[in-house]
N, C-alpha and C positions, 0 to 999 in steps of 0.2 A: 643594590649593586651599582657601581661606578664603571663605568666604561671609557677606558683611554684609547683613544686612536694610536697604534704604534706606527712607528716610521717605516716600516717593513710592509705596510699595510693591510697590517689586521687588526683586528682588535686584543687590550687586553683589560678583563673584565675586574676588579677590586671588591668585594665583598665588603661593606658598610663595617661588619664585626670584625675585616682584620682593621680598618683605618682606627678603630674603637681600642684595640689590641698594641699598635703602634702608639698612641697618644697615652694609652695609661703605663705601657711600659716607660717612658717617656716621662710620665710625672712622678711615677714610685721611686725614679733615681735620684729625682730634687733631693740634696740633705735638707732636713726636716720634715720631709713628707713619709709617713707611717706607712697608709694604707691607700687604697684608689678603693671607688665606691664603698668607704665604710670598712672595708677590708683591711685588717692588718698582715705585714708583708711578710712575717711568718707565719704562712700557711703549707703545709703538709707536701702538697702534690705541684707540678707544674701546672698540670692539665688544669686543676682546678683553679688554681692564682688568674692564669690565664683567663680561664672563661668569665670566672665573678669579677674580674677589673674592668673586663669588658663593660659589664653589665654600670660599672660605674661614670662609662662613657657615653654620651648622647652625641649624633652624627647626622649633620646636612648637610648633605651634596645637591649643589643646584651647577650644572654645566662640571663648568674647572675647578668652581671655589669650594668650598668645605665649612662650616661652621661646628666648631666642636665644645660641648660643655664635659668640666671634668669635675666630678666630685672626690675629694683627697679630705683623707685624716691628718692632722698637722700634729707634732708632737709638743707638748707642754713646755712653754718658753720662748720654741722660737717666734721671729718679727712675721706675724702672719702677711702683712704687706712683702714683703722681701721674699717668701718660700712662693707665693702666688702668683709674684713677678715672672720670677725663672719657673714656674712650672709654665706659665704663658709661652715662654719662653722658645724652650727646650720644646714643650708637644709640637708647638710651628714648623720648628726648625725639623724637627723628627720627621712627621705627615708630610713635610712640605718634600723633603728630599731622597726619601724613601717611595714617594708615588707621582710626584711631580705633579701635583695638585697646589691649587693656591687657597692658603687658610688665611681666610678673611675673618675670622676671629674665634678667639679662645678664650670662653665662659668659665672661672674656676670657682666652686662652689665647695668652700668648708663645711665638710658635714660632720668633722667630730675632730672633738683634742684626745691624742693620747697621755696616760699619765703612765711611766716607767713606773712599776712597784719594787718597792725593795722587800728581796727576799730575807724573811725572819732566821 
């Protein structure tokens, strides 16, 4: 759990699995990126999309800053330099302004090419 000081002076508290939640929704929108943890982005349910990307995000909160590693499926062809950039990118930009946390860096770890099949 992350705890922000509000300006109202209370606290509000962030839960590790939503910041996990925001960064992989974040990187599933990069065009060429398939899946978040291994996950390909047609799956069935909300609920479940949600929970298993999660699971493809790792998250550390030390004070204000954040370090976040994202594992993404890239799809066959694209510049994997170029898809990894902007998923860098985009997750930053996403966690940074959605929680007002400072991401002090974004780990992207390619864990699988997809291959489009052509249906016979």
């Amino acid at each position: 759990m992350t705890q922000i000081n509000s300006e109202g002076g209370g606290k509000v508290v962030i839960s590790d699995e939503i910041i996990a939640v925001i960064a992989a929704k974040a990187a599933a929108e990069v065009d060429g990126v398939t899946g978040v943890g291994g996950m390909f982005s047609n799956v069935a349910t909300k609920k479940s999309i949600r929970k298993y990307m999660a699971k493809g995000v790792n998250v550390a909160v030390s004070g204000n800053s954040v370090r976040l590693a994202v594992a993404v499926t890239i799809k066959m062809g694209s510049k994997l330099h170029e898809v990894s950039n902007e998923v860098q990118r985009r997750v930053k930009a996403a966690v940074e302004t959605m929680t007002g946390l400072d991401v002090t860096e974004v780990n992207v770890r390619i864990c699988a090419i997809s291959v489009e099949r052509k249906k016979a």
